[in-house]
VMD Tcl script that draws the C-alpha trace (Angstrom):
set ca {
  {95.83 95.96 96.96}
  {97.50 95.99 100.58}
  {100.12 98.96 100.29}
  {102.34 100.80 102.22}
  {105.33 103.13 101.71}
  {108.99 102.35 103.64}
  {112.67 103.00 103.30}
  {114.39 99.77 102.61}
  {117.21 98.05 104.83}
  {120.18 97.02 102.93}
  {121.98 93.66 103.11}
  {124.54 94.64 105.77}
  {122.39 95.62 108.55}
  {120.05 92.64 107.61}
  {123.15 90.57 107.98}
  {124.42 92.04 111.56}
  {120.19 91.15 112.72}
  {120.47 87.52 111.04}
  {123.74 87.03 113.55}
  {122.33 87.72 116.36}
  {118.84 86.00 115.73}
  {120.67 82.96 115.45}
  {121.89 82.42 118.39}
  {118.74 84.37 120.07}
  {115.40 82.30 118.84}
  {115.89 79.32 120.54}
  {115.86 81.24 124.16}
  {112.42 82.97 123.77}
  {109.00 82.11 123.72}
  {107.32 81.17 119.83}
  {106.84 84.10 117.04}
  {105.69 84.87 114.03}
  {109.08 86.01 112.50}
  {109.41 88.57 109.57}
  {111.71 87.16 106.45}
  {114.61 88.72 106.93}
  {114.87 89.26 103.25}
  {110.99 91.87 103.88}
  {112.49 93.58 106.89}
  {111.67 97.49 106.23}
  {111.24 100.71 108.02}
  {107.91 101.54 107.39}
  {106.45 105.15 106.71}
  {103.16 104.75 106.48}
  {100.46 101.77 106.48}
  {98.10 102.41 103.95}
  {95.67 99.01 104.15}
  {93.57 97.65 101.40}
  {93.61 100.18 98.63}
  {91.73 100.17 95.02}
  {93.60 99.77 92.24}
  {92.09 102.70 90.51}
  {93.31 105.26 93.17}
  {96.96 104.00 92.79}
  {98.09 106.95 89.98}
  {96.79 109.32 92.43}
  {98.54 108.45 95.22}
  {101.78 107.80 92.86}
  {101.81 111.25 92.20}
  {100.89 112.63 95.58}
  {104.45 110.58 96.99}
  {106.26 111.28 94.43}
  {105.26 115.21 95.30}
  {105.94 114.32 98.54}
  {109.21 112.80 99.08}
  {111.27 114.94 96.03}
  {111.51 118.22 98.80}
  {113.53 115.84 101.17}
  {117.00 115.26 100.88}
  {119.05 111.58 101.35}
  {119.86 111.10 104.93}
  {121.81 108.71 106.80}
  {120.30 106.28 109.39}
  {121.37 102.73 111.80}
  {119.37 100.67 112.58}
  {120.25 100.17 116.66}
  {118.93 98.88 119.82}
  {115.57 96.78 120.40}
  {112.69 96.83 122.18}
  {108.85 95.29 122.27}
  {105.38 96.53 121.96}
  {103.54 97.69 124.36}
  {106.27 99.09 126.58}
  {106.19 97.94 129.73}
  {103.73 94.80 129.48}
  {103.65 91.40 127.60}
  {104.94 91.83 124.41}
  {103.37 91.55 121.16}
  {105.91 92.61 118.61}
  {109.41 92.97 118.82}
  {111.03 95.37 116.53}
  {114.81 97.06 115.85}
  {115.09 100.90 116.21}
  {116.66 103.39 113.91}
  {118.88 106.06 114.63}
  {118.92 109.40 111.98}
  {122.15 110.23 111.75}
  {122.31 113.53 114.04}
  {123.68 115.29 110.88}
  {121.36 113.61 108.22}
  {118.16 114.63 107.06}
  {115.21 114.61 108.64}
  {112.89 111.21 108.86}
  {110.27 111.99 110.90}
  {109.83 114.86 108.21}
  {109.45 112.50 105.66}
  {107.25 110.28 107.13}
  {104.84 113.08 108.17}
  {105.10 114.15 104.15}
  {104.32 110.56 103.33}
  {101.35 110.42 105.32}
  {99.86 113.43 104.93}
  {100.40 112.94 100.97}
  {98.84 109.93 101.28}
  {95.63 110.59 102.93}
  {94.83 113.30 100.50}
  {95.00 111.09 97.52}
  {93.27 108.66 99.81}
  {90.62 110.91 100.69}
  {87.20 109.65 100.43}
  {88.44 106.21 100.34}
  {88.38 103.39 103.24}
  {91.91 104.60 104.18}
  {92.33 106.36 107.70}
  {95.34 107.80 108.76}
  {97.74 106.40 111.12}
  {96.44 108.49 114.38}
  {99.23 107.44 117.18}
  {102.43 109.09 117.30}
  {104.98 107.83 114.73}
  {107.47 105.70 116.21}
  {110.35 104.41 113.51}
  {110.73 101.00 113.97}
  {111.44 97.27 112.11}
  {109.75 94.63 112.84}
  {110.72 91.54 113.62}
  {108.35 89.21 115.25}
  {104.76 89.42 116.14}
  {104.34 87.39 119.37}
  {100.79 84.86 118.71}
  {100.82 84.79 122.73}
  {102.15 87.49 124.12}
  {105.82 86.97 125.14}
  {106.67 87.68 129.20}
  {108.55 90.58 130.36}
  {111.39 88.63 130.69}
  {111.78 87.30 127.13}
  {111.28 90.94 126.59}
  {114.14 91.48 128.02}
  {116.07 88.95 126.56}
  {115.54 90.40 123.27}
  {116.39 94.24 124.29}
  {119.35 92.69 126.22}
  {120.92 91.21 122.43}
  {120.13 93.97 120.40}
  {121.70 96.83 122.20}
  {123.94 99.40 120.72}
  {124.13 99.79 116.94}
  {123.26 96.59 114.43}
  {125.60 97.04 111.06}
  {126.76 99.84 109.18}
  {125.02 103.30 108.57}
  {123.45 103.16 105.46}
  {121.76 105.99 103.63}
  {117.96 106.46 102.73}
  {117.51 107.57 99.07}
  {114.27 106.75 98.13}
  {110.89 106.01 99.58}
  {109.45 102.87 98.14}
  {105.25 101.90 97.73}
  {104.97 98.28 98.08}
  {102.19 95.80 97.78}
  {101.66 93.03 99.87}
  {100.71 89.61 98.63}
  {99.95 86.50 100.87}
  {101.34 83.27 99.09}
  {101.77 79.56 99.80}
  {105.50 80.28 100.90}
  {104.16 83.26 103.22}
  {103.91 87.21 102.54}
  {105.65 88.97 99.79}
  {106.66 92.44 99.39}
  {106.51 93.89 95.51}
  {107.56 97.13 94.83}
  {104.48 99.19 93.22}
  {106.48 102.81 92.85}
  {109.87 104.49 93.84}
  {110.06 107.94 94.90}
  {113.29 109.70 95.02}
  {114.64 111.83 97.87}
  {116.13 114.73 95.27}
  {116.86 118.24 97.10}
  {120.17 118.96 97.78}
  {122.24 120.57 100.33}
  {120.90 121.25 104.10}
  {117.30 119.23 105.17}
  {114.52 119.60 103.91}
  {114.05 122.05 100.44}
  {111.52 125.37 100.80}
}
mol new
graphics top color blue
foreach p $ca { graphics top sphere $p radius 0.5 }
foreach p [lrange $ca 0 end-1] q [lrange $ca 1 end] { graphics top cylinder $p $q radius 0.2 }
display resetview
């Protein structure tokens, strides 16, 4: 089973990307584009996973994301990967809400949850520095700077609403004749209340 755990983007902000995509594809260089239906913001990447370890790790995210609180995020602004130099994926950013709760909290719970239950398995952890992020194409030949640009340049400034992030969701991910598909394996529910993150 290919798994990984992400906060899911709701139909308005998918809607406010869709708008601007269509006008936008036709000016850059070919992509392997994500369904807008699968975007996601992913927490952690877990990779091929045996079916047997999956009630362990259940219970290790479910552990993990119930001391969090819901927070508010937008998604806003784009860029490409790697910074700087031809581009090989193009992705959205996110935004936490400066008053919300605290994401890159919960995605350090996630992981670190994760690679216990994980432990001994062929999982490894994520090692670079977490970066929150959707993505939306993955570039087969790297695109130029200056489609690079041309993406950053019509994604600026916020995409949609502000939408809030209320549970953390393990998916699987199945390749099909009509492309990838996302199913959702577990839910995890951000429960404490009040201020950030619960003692």
């Amino acid at each position: 089973m290919r798994l990984f755990v992400a906060l899911e983007v709701p139909d308005g902000p998918r809607r406010e990307v869709e708008r601007r995509l269509r006008a936008l594809r036709s000016e850059l260089p070919p992509a392997r584009w994500v369904d807008l239906a699968n975007v996601h913001l992913t927490l952690a990447f877990l990779g091929a996973v045996d079916a047997a370890a999956t009630g362990r790790l259940a219970a290790a995210l479910e552990g993990a994301c119930a001391p969090h609180r819901p927070f508010t995020l937008r998604l806003a602004g784009g860029g490409t990967f790697p910074p700087g130099r031809p581009a090989r994926v193009a992705w959205i950013g996110v935004d936490a809400h400066p008053s919300g709760g605290d994401l890159a909290g919960l995605q350090a719970s996630v992981a670190a949850a994760a690679a216990s239950a994980l432990a001994g398995t062929a999982h490894e952890p994520e090692s670079r520095p977490y970066h929150p992020h959707v993505t939306l194409a993955r570039c087969s030949e790297p695109w130029p700077r200056s489609a690079a640009e041309t993406f950053a340049a019509a994604f600026a400034g916020p995409l949609g609403e502000a939408f809030t992030a209320e549970r953390a969701v393990l998916f699987e991910s199945r390749q099909g004749r009509g492309g990838v598909r996302y199913l959702e394996s577990g839910s995890f529910p951000l429960r404490a209340a009040g201020g950030g993150q619960a003692a």
